[in-house]
Rosetta silent file (secondary structure, phi, psi, omega in degrees, C-alpha in Angstrom):
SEQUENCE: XXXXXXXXXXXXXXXXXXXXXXXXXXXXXXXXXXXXXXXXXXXXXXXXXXXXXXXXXXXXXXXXXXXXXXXXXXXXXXXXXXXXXXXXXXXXXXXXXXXXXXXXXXXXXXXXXXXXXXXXXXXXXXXXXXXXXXXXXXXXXXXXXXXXXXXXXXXXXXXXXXXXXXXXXXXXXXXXXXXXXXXXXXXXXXXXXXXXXXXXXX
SCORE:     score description
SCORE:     0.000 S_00000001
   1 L     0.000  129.123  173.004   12.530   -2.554  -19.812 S_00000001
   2 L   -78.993  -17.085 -175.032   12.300    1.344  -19.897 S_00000001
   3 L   175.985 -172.890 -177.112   16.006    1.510  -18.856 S_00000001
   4 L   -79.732  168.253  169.160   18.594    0.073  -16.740 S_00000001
   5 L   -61.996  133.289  178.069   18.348   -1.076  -13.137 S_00000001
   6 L    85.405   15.315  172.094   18.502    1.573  -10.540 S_00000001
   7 L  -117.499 -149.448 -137.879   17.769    4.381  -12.846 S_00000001
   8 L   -86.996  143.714  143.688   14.101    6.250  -13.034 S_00000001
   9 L   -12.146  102.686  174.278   10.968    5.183  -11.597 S_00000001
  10 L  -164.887   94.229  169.736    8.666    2.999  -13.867 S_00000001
  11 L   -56.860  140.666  177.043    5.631    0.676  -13.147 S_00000001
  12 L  -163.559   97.754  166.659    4.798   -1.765  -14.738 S_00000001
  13 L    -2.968  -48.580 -173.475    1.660   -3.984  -13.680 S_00000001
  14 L   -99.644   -0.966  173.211    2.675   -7.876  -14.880 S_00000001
  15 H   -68.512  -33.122 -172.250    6.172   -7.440  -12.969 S_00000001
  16 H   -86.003   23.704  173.605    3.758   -7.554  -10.195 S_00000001
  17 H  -102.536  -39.755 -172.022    1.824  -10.190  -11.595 S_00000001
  18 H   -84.072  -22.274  179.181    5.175  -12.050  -12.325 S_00000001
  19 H   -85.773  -36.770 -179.924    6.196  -11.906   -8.586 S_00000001
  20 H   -63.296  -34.199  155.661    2.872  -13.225   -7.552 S_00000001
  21 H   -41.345  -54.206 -147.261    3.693  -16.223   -9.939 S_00000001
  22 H   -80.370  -74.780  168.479    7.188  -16.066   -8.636 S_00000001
  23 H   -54.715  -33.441  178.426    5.764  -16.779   -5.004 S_00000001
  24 H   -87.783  -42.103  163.399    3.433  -19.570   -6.035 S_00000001
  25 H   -47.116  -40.341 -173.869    6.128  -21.389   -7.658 S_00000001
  26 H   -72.389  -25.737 -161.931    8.695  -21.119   -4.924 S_00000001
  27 H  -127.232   -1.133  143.176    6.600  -22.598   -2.234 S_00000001
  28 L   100.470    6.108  176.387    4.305  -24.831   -4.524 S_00000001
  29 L  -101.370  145.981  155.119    1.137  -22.709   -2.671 S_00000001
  30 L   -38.274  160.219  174.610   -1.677  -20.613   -3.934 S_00000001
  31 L   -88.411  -26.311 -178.111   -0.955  -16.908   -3.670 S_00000001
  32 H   -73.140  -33.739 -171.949   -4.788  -16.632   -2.195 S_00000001
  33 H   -76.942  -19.578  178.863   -3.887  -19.549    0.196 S_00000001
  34 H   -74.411  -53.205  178.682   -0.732  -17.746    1.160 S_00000001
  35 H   -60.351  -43.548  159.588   -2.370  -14.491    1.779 S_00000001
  36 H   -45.236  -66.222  175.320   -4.392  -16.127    3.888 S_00000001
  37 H   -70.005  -30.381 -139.353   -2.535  -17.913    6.082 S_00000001
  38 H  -110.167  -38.081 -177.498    0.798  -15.655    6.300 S_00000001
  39 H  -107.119  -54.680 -138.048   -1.831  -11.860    6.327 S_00000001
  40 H   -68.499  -31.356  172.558   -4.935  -12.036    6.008 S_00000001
  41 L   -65.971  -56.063 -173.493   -5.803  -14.387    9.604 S_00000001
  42 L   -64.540  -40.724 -170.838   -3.265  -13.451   11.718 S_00000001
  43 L   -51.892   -7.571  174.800   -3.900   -9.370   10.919 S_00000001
  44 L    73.717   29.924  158.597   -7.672  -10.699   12.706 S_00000001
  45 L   -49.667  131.398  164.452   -9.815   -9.594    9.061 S_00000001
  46 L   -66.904  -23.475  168.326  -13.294   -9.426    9.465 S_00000001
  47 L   -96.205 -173.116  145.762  -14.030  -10.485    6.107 S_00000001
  48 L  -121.840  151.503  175.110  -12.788  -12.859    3.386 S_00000001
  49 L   -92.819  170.875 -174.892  -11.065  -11.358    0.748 S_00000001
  50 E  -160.304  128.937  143.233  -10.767  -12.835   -2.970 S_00000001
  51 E  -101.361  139.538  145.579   -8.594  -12.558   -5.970 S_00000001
  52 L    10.133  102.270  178.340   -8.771  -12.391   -9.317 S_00000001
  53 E  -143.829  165.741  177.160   -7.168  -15.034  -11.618 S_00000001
  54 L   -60.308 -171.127 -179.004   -6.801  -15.688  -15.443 S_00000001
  55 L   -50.786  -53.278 -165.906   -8.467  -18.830  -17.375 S_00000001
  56 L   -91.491   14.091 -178.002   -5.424  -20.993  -15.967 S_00000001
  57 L   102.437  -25.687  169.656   -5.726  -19.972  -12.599 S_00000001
  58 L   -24.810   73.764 -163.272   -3.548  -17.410  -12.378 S_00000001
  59 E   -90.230  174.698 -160.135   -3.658  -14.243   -9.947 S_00000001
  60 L   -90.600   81.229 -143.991   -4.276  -10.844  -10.563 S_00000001
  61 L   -78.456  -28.059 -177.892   -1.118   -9.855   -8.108 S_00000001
  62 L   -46.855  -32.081 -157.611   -1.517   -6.520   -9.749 S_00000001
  63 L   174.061   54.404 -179.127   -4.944   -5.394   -9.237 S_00000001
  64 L  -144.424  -12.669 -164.082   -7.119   -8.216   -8.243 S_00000001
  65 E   -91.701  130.422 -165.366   -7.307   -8.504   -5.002 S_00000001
  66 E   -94.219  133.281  144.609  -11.317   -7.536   -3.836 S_00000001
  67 L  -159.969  156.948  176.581  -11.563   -6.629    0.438 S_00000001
  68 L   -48.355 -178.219  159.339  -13.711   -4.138    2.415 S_00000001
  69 H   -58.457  -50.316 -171.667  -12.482   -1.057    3.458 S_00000001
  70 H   -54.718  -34.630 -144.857  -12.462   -1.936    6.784 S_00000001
  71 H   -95.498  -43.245  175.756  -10.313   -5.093    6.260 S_00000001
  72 H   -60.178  -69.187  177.060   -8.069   -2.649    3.767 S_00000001
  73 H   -50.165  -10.623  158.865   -7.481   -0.382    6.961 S_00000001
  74 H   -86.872  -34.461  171.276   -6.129   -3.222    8.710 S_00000001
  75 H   -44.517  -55.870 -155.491   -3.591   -3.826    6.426 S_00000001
  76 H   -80.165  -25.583 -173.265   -2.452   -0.125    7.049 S_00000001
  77 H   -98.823   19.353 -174.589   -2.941   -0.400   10.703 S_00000001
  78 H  -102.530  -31.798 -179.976   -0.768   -3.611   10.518 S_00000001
  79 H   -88.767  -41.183  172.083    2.139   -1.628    9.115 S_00000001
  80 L   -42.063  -43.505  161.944    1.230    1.140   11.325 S_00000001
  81 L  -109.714   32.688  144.872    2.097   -0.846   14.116 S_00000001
  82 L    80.986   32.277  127.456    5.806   -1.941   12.634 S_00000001
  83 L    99.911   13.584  159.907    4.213   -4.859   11.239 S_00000001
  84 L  -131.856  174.315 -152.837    2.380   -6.913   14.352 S_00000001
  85 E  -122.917  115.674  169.900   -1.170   -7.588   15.354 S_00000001
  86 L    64.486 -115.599 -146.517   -1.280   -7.777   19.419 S_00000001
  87 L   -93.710  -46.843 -167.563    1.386  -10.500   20.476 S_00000001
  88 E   -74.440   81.455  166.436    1.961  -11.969   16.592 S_00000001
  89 L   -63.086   96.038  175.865    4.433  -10.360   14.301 S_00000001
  90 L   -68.278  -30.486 -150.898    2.938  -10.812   10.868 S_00000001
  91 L  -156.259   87.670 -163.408    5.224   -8.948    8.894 S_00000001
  92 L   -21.098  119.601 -176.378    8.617   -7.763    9.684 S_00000001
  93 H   -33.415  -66.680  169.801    9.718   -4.709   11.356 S_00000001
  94 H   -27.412  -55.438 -154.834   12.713   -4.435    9.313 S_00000001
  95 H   -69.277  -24.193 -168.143   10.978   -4.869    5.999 S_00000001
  96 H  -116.038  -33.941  159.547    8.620   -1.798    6.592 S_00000001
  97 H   -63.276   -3.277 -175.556   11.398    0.344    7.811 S_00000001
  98 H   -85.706  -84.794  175.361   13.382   -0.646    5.007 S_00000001
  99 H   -28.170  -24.606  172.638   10.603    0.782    2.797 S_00000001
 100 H   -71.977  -42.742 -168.410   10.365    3.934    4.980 S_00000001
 101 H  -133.665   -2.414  118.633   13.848    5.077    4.504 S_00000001
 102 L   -59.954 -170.676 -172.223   15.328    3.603    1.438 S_00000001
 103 L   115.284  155.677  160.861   14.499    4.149   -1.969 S_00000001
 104 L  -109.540   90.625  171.190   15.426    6.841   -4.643 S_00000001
 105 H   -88.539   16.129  162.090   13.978    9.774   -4.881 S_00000001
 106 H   -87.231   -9.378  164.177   16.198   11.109   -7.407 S_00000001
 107 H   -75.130  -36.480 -149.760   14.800    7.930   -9.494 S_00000001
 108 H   -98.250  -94.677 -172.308   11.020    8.667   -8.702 S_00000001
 109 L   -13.678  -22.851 -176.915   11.706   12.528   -9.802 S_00000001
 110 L   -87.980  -89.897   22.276   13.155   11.158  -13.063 S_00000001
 111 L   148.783  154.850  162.111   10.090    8.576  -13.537 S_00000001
 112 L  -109.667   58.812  163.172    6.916    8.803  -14.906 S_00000001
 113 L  -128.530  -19.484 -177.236    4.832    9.463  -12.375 S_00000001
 114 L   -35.367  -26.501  172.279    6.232   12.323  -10.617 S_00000001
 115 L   -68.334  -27.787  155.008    4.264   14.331  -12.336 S_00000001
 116 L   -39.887  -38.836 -153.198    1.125   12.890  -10.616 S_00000001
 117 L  -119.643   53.549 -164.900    2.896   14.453   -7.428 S_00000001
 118 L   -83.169  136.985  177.144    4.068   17.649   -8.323 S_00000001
 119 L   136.160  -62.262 -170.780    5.863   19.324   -5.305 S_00000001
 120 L   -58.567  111.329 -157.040    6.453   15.816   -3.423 S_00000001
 121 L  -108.544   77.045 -179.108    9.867   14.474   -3.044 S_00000001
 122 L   -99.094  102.785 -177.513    8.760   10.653   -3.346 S_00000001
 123 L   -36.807  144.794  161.507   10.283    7.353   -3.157 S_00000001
 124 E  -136.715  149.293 -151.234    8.650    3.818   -4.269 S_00000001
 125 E  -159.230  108.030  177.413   10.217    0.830   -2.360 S_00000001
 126 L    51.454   61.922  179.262    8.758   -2.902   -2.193 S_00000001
 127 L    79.967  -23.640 -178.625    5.319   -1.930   -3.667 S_00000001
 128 E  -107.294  174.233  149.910    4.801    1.373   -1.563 S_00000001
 129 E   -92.571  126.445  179.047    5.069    4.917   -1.932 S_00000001
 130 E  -125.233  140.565  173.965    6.725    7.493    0.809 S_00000001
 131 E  -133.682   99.673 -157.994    6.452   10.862    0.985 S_00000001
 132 L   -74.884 -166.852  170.277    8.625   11.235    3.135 S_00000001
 133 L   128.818 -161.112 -136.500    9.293   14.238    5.838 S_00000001
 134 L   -81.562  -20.807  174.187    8.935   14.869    9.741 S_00000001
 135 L  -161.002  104.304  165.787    6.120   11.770    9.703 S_00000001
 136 L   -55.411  152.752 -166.811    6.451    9.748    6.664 S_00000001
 137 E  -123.520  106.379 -176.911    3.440    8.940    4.790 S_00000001
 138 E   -90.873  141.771  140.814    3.802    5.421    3.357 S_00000001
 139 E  -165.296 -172.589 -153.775    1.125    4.506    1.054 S_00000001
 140 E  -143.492  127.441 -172.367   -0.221    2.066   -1.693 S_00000001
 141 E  -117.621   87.295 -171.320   -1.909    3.242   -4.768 S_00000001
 142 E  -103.506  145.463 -177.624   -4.141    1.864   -6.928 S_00000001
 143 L   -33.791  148.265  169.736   -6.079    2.548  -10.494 S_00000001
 144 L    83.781  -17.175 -174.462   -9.797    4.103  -10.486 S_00000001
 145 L   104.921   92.077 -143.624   -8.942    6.264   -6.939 S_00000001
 146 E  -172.799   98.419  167.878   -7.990    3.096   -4.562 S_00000001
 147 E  -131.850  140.480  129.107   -5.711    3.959   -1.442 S_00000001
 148 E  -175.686  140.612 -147.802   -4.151    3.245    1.465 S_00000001
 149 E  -104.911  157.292  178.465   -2.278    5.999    3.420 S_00000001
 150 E  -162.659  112.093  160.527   -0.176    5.386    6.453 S_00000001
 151 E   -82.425  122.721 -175.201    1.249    7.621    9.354 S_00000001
 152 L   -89.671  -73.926  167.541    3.195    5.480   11.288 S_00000001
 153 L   -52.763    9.022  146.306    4.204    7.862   13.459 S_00000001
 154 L  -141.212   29.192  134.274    0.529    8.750   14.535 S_00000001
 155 L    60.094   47.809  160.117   -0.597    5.818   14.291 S_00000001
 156 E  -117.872 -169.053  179.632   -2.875    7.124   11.588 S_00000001
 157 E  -172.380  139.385  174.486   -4.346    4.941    8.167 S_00000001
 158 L  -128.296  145.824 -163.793   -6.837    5.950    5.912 S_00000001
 159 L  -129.606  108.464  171.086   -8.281    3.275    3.734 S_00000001
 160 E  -116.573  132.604  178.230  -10.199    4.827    0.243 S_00000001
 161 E  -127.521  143.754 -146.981  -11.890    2.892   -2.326 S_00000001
 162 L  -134.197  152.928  142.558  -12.916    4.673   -5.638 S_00000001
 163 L  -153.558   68.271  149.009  -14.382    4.049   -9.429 S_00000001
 164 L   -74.629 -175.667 -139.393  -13.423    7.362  -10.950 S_00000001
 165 L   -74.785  -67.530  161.510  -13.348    7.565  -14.477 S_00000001
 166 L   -64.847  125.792  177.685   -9.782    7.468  -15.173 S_00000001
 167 L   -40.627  -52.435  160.818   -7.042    5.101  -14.598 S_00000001
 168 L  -100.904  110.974  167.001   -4.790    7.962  -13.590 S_00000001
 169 L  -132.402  132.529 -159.696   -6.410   11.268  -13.061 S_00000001
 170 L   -85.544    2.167  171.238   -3.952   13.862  -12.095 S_00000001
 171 L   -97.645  -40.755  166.897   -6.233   16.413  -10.307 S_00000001
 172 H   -65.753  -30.680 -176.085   -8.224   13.838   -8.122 S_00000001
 173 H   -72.518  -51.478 -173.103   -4.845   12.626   -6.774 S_00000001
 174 H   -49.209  -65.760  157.278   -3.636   16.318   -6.006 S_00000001
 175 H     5.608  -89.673  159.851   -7.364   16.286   -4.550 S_00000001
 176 H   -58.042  -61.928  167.275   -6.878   13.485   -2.400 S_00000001
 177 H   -64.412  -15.059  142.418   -3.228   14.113   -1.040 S_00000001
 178 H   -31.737  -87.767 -169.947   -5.002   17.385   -0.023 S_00000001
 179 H   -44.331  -49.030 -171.157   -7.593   16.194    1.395 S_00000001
 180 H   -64.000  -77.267 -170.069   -5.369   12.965    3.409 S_00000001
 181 H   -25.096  -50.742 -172.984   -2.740   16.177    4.324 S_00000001
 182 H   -49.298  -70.419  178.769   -5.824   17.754    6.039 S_00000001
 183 H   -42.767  -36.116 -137.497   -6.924   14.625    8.237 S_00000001
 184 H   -89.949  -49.630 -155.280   -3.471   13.687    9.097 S_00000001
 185 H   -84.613    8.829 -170.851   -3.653   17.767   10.696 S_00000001
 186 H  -116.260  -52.969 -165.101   -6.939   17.526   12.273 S_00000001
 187 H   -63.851  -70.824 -157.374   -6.721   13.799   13.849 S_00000001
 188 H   -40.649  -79.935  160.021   -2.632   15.197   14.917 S_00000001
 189 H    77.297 -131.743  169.937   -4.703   17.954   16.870 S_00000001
 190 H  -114.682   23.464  139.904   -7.241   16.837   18.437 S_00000001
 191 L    95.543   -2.370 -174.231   -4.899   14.115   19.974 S_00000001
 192 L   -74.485  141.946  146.112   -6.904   10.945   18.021 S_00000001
 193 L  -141.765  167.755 -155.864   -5.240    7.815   17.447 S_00000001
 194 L   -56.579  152.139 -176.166   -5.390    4.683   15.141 S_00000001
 195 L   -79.399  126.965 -176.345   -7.289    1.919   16.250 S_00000001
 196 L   -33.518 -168.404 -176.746   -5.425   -1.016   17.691 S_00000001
 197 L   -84.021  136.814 -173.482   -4.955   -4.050   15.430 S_00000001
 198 L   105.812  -37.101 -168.745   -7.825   -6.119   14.617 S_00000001
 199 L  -110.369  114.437  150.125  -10.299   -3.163   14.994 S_00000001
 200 L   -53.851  113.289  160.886  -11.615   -0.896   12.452 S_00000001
 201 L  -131.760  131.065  161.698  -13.260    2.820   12.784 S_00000001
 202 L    -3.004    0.000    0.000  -15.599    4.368   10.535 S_00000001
């Protein structure tokens, strides 16, 4: 533990390795068999996806999970639309508005990543990050340059997959949340919006 509960912002990799355990234990199911049935089918992925696991079987809840881009951009365009795919609600409304508008960002400012983000007054909340403001930007961030951003409220999602150098590199992220800031103002516009559920575009 870096400190007590509810005080600053600090990842750490095997809790989320410890939850995915935590879930395979409670309901006596794989976490890949889970993902499957409870996301990855109903959200209508074009691919299969695959994780990671240790010696013993184990998955890599952290950083393991392998899917296209495309199939990554449905995830975002699953939360995009408040968590259902056509007719099916995969994933609770609540649960992604909970993440939208809780959170501490007097915790994250404290924390060590804020520094990643300088400028950004950001939260982390059930796995994501919000940066919040007039259209919240939810997104999910992973090692090597690995994203994926989500405007809910314009129904946009950007899906990026990376192998820079660095685990962290604190110039390519400023980079990137550029770059994302840009799209968000060009797509807003010219009036584009995200592709229903199920469907991917280039």
């Amino acid at each position: 533990m870096a400190g007590a509960h509810g005080g600053r912002f600090h990842y750490i990799s095997p809790n989320t390795d410890l939850l995915g355990w935590v879930i395979e234990r409670a309901t006596g199911l794989r976490f890949a068999d889970l993902m499957s049935t409870y996301i990855w089918r109903p959200m209508r992925a074009q691919y299969s996806a695959y994780i990671t696991v240790d010696r013993l079987g184990a998955p890599r809840c952290a950083g393991g999970i392998c899917a296209t881009a495309r199939d990554l951009a449905r995830v975002g365009q699953l939360v995009a639309e408040d968590g259902a795919c056509g007719d099916v609600q995969v994933i609770p409304h609540a649960w992604i508005d909970d993440i939208t508008t809780n959170g501490s960002t007097d915790a994250w400012a404290a924390g060590d990543f804020a520094p990643f983000f300088p400028g950004r007054q950001i939260h982390y909340r059930s796995k994501w990050y919000v940066d919040p403001g007039e259209a919240p930007l939810l997104f999910g961030l992973g090692i090597h340059g690995q994203y994926l951003f989500v405007d809910r409220q314009n129904q946009i999602v950007i899906a990026i997959l990376s192998s820079q150098a660095n685990p962290l590199d604190a110039e390519l992220i400023s980079l990137t949340m550029a770059a994302v800031s840009s799209l968000r103002q060009v797509l807003v516009l010219s009036g584009m919006s995200g592709p229903a559920c199920g469907t991917a575009r280039g």
